[in-house]
FIRONU-313706 format. One record per residue: x, y, z of N, C-alpha, C in turn. Coordinates in steps of 0.1 Angstrom, whole numbers, padded with zeros to 4 digits, always signed. Last residue first. Layout:
BEGIN
XYZXYZXYZ...
// end
This chain:
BEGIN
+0603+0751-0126+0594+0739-0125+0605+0728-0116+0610+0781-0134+0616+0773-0134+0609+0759-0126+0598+0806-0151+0599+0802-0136+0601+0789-0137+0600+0838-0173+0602+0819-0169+0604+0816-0156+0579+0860-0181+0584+0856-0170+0588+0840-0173+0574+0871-0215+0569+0866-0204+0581+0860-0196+0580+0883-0241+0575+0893-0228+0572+0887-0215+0590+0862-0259+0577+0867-0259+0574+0875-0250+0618+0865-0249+0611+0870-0263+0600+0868-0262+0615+0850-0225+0617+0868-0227+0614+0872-0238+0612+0829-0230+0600+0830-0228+0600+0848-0229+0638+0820-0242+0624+0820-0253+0615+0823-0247+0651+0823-0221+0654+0832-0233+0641+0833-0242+0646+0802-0208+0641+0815-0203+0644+0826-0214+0656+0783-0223+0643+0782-0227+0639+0795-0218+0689+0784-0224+0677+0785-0230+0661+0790-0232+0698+0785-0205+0691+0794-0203+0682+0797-0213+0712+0757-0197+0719+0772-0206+0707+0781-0208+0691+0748-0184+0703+0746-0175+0709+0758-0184+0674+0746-0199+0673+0750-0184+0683+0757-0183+0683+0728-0220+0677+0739-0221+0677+0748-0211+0691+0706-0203+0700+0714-0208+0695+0722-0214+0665+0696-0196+0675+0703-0188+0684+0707-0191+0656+0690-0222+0653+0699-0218+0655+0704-0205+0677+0665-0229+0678+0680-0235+0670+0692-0231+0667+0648-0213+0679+0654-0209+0677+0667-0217+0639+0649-0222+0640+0647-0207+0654+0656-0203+0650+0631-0247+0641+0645-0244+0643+0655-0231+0656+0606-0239+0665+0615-0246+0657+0633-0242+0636+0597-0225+0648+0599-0218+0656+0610-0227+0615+0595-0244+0612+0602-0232+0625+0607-0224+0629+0577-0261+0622+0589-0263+0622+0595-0255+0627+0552-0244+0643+0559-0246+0638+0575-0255+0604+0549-0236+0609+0552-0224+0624+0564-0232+0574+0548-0250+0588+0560-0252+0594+0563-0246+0553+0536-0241+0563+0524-0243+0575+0533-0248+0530+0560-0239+0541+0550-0226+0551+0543-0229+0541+0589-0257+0535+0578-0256+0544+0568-0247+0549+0618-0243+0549+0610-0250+0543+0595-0252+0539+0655-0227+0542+0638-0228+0545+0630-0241+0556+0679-0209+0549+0670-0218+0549+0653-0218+0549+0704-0186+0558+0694-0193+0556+0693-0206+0544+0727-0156+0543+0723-0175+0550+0714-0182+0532+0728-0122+0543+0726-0135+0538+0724-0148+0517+0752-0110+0515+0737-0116+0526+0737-0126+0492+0774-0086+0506+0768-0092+0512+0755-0097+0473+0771-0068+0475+0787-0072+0487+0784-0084+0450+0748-0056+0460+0749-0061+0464+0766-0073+0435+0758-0034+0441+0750-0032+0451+0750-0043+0426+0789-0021+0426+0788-0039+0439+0773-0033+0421+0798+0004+0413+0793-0005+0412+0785-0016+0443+0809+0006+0444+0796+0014+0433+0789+0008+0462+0822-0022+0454+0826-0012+0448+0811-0006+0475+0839-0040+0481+0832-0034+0474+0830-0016+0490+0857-0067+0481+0855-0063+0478+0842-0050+0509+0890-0079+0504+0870-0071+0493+0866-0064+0494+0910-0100+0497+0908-0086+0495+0892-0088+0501+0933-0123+0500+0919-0122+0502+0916-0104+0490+0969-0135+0499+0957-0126+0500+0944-0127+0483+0988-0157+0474+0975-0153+0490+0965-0146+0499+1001-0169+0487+1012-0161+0476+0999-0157+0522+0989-0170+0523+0999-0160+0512+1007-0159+0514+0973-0191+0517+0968-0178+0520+0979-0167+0499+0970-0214+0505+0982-0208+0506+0983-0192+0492+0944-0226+0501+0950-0233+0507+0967-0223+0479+0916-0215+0476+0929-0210+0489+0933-0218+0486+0892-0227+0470+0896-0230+0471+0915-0225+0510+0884-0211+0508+0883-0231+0495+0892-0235+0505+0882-0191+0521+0889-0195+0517+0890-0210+0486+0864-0189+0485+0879-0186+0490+0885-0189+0503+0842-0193+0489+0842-0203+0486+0862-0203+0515+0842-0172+0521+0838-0185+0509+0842-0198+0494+0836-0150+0507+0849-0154+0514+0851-0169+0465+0828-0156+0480+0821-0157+0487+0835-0160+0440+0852-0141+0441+0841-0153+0458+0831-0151+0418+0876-0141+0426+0862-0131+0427+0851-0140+0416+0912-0145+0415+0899-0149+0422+0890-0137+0392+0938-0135+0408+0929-0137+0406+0916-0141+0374+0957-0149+0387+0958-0134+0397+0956-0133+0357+0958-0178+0362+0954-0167+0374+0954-0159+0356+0981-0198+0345+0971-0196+0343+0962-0181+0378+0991-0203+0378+0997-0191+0362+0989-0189+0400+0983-0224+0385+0994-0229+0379+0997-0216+0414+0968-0211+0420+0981-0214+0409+0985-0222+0397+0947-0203+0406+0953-0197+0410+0965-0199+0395+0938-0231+0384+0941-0222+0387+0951-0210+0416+0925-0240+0413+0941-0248+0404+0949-0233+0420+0903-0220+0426+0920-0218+0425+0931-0227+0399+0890-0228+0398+0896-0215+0406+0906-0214+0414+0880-0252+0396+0889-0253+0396+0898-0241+0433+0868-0238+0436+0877-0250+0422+0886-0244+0419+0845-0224+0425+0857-0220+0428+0869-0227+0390+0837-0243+0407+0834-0237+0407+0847-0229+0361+0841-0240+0369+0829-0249+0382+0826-0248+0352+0850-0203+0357+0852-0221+0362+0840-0230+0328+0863-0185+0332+0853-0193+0338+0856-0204+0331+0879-0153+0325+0882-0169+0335+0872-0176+0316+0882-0122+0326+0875-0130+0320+0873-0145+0292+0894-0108+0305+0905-0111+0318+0893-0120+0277+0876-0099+0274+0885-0111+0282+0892-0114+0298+0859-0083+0287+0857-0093+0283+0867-0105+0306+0868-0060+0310+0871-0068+0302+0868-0079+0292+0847-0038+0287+0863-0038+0293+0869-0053+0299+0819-0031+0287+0825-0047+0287+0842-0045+0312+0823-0004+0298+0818-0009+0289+0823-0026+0333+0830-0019+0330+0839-0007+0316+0833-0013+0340+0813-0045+0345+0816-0035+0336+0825-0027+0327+0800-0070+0324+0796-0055+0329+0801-0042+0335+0815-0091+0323+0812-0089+0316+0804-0076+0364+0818-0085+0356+0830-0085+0343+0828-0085+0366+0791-0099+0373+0794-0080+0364+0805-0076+0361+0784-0118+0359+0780-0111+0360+0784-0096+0380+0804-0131+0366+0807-0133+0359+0800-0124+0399+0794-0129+0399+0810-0130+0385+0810-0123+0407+0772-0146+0408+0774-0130+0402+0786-0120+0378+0777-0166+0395+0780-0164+0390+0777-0145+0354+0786-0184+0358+0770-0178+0376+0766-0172+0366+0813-0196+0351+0800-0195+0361+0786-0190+0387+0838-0183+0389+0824-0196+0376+0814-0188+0378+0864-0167+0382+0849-0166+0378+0845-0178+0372+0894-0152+0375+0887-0158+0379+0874-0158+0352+0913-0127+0360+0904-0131+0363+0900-0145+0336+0947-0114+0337+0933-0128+0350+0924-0129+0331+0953-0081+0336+0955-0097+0337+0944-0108+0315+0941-0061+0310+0959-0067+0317+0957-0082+0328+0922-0054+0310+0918-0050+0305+0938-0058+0352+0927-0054+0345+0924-0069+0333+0919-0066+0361+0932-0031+0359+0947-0043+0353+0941-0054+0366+0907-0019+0356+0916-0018+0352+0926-0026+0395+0901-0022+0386+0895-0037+0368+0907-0030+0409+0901+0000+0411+0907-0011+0402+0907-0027+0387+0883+0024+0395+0904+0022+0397+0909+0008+0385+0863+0011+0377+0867+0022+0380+0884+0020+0415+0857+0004+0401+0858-0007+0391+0863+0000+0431+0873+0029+0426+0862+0024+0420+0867+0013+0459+0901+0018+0453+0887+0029+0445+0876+0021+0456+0913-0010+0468+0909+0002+0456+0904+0014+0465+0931-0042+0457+0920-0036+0469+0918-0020+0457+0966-0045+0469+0954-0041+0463+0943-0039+0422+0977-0052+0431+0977-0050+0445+0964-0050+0408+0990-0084+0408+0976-0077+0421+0980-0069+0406+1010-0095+0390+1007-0090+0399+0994-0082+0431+1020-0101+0422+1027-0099+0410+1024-0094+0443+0998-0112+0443+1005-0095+0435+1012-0092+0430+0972-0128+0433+0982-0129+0434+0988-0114+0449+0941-0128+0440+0948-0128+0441+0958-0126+0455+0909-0130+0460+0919-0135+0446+0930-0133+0467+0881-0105+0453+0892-0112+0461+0903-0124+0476+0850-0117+0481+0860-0110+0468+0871-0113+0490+0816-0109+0479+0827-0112+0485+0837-0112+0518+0796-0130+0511+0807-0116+0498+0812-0120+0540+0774-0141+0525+0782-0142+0521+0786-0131+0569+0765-0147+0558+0765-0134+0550+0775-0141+0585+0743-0168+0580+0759-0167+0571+0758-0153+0588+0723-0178+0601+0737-0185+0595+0744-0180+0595+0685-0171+0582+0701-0167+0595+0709-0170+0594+0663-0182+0598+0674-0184+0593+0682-0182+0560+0640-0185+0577+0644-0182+0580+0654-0186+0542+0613-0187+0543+0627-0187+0556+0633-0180+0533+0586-0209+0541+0589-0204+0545+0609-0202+0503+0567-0217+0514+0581-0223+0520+0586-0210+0486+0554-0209+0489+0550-0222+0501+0565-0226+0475+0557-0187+0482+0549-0189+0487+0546-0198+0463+0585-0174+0463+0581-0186+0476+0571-0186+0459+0584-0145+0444+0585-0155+0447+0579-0170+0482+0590-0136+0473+0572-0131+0460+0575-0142+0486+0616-0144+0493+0607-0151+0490+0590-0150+0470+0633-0124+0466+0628-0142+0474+0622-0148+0481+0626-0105+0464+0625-0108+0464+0619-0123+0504+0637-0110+0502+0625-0107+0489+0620-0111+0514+0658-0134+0509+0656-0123+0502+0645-0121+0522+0682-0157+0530+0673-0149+0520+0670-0133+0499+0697-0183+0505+0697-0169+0511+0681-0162+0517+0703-0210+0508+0684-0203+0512+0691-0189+0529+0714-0233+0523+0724-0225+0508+0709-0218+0530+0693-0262+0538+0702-0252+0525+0707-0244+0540+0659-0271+0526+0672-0269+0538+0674-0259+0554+0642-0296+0554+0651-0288+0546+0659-0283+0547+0630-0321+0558+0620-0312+0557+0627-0301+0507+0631-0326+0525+0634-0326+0534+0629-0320+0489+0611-0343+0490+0613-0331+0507+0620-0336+0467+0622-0368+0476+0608-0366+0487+0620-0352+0438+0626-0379+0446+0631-0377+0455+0627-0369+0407+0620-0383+0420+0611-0389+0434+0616-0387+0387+0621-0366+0388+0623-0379+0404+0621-0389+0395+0610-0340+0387+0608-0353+0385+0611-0363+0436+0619-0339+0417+0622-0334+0409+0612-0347+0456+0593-0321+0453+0604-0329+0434+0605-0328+0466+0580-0300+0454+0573-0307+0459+0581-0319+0484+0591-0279+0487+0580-0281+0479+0571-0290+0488+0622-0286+0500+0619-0279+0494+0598-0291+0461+0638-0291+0477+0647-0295+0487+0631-0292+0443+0624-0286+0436+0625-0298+0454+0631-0301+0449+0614-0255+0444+0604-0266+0447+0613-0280+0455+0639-0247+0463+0633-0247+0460+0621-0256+0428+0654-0248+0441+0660-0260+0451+0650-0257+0411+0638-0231+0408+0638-0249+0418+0642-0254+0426+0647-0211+0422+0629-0215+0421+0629-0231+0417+0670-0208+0432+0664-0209+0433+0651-0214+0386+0679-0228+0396+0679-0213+0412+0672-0217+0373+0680-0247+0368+0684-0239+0379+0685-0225+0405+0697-0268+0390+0687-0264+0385+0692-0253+0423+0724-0287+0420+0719-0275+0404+0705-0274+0431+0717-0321+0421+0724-0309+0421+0715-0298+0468+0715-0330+0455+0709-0321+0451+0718-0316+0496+0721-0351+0488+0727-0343+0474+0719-0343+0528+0707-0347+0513+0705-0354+0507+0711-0347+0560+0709-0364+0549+0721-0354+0536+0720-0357+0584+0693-0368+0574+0695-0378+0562+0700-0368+0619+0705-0366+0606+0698-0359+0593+0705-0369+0647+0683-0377+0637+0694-0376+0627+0690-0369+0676+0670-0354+0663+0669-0363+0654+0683-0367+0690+0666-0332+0699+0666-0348+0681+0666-0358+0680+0671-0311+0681+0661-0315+0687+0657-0326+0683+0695-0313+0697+0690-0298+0697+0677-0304+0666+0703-0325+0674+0709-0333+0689+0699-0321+0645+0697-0312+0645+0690-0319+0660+0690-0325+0642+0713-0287+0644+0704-0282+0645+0694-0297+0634+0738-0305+0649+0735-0295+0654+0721-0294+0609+0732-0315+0624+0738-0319+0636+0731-0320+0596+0732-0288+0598+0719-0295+0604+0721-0309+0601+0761-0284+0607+0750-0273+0611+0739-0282+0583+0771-0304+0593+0773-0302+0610+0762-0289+0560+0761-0292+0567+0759-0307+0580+0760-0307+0556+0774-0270+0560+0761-0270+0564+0757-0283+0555+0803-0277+0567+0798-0267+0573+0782-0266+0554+0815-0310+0547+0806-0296+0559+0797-0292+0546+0797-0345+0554+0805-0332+0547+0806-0321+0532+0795-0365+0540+0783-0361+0549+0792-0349+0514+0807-0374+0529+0809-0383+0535+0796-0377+0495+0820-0345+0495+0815-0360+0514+0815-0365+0511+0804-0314+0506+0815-0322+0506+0813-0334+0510+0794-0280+0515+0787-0294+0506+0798-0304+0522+0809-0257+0530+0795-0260+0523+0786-0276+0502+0835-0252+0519+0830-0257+0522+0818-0262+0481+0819-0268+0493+0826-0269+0495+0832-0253+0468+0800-0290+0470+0795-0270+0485+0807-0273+0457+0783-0314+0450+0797-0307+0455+0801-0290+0467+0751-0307+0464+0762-0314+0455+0772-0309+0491+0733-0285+0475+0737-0291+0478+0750-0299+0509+0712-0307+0506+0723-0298+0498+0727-0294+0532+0684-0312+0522+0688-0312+0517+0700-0303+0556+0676-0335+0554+0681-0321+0538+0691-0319+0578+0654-0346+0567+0656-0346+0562+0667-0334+0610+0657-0362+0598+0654-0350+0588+0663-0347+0630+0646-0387+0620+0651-0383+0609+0644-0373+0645+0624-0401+0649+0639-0401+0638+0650-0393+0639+0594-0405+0633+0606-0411+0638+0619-0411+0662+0591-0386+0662+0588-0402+0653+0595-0408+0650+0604-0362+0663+0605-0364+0667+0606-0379+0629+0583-0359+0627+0602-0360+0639+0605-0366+0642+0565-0358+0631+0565-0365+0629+0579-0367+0651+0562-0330+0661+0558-0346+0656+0566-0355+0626+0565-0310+0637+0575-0316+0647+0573-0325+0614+0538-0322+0609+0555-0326+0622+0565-0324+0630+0517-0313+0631+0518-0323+0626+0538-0327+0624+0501-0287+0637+0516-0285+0634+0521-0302+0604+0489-0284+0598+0498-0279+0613+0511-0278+0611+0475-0306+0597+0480-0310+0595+0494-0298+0631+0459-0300+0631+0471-0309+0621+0481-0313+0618+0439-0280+0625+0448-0275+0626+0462-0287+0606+0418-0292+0600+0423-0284+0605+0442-0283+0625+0400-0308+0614+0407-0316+0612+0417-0307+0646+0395-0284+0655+0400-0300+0638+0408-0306+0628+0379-0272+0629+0395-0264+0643+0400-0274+0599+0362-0282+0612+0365-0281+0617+0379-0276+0569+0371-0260+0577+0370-0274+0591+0372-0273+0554+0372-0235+0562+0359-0242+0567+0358-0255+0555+0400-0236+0563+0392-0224+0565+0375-0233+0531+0407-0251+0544+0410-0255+0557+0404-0251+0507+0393-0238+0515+0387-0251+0529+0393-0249+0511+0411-0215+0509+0395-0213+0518+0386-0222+0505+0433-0226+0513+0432-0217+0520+0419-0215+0475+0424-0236+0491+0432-0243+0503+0426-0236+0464+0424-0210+0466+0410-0215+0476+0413-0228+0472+0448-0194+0475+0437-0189+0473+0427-0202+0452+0465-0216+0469+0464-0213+0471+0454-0209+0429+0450-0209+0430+0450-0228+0443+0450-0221+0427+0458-0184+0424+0445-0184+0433+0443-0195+0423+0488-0182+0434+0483-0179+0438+0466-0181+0399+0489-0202+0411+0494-0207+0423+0488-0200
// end
């Protein structure tokens, strides 16, 4: 793959630089004349994206279209096997089966790792910090506070919750040597986990605060605690998005408008309408 760019890379450099050049400022013209941007979301992912076309991130890529003098056309994507696959099949290929890439994916964690991974799409704008956090019931579970060693103990007796294959899930399945194990109960999202929750099936959940603020609906008889433990290397992660690599003047325009989202309070306004906390990235 990096060889194929490099020799791209190669050609494009020796073509006139009048042909060369419009190719890589032309897409935002382009959106512009069309009247409409493209914006890609996952689907079934609430808060941030809900049937109708609503959802925090829908709603963002809105915002950020309406600054651009544009509508935004709100594509909803099943999540792939991983980030690699929704950045190829959302941002710089489209999927195999034929579904043609957006000018826009939202909700790309911002992060180096994964930005040397994918060279073909450019990651930027973080609108949001993502946190863990537990929600759980008091009654069987108490405050979270010292280590995972201390605070996570009550669940070698009480039932967990976690989203399959989530940060969540991973952490709870190895922490305090595997002891947790049969006390961590698997769900399809968070949603499921907090009916579960409030039918009293299970304790608490450990999931993205944002996700919690949305799944648990009676916050005063199920808490949220931070979560924030020496164990858990990463507890917190910016949110952005990306664009395809050669979208530098795309990327730039964007980039400003979602600090000026920030910056007028926009986008904390859109996370209040949903009931959720904005934390600032």
């Amino acid at each position: 793959m990096k060889n194929d760019r490099r020799r791209w890379l190669k050609a494009l450099a020796a073509l006139p630089i009048g042909f060369a050049l419009p190719a890589w400022a032309e897409t935002l013209d382009l959106i512009r004349q069309r009247g409409r941007l493209r914006v890609a979301v996952y689907n079934d992912f609430p808060p941030y994206s809900l049937p109708g076309g609503k959802g925090i991130d829908a709603d963002i890529g809105r915002a950020i279209a309406s600054r651009l003098g544009v509508t935004a056309e709100i594509v909803g994507f099943n999540a792939d096997e991983d980030m690699n696959d929704d950045l190829r099949n959302m941002v710089w290929k489209g999927h195999y089966l034929g579904t043609q890439p957006a000018d826009l994916m939202l909700h790309v964690p911002v992060d180096e790792v994964l930005a040397r991974a994918n060279d073909k799409v450019r990651i930027f704008g973080a609108y949001h910090r993502e946190t863990l956090a537990l929600a759980r019931n008091p009654e069987r579970v108490p405050a979270v506070s010292g280590s995972a060693a201390v605070a996570l103990e009550v669940f070698t007796r009480e039932k967990i919750g976690v989203e399959t294959a989530s940060l969540a899930d991973s952490f709870l399945l190895g922490v305090l040597n595997g002891r947790l194990r049969e006390n961590v109960v698997h769900f399809t999202s968070v949603t499921d986990a907090g009916k579960a929750l409030a039918q009293g099936s299970i304790s608490a959940i450990l999931a993205p605060r944002a996700e919690l603020e949305s799944a648990v609906q009676d916050k005063s008889r199920f808490p949220l605690d931070a979560v924030r433990f020496a164990e858990l290397q990463v507890d917190s992660w910016p949110v952005g998005m990306a664009v395809k690599a050669e979208e530098q003047a795309l990327a730039t325009a964007i980039a400003s408008i979602v600090a000026e989202l920030k910056r007028d309070g926009s986008i904390a306004a859109i996370f209040r309408q949903y009931g959720v906390t904005h934390t600032s990235a």
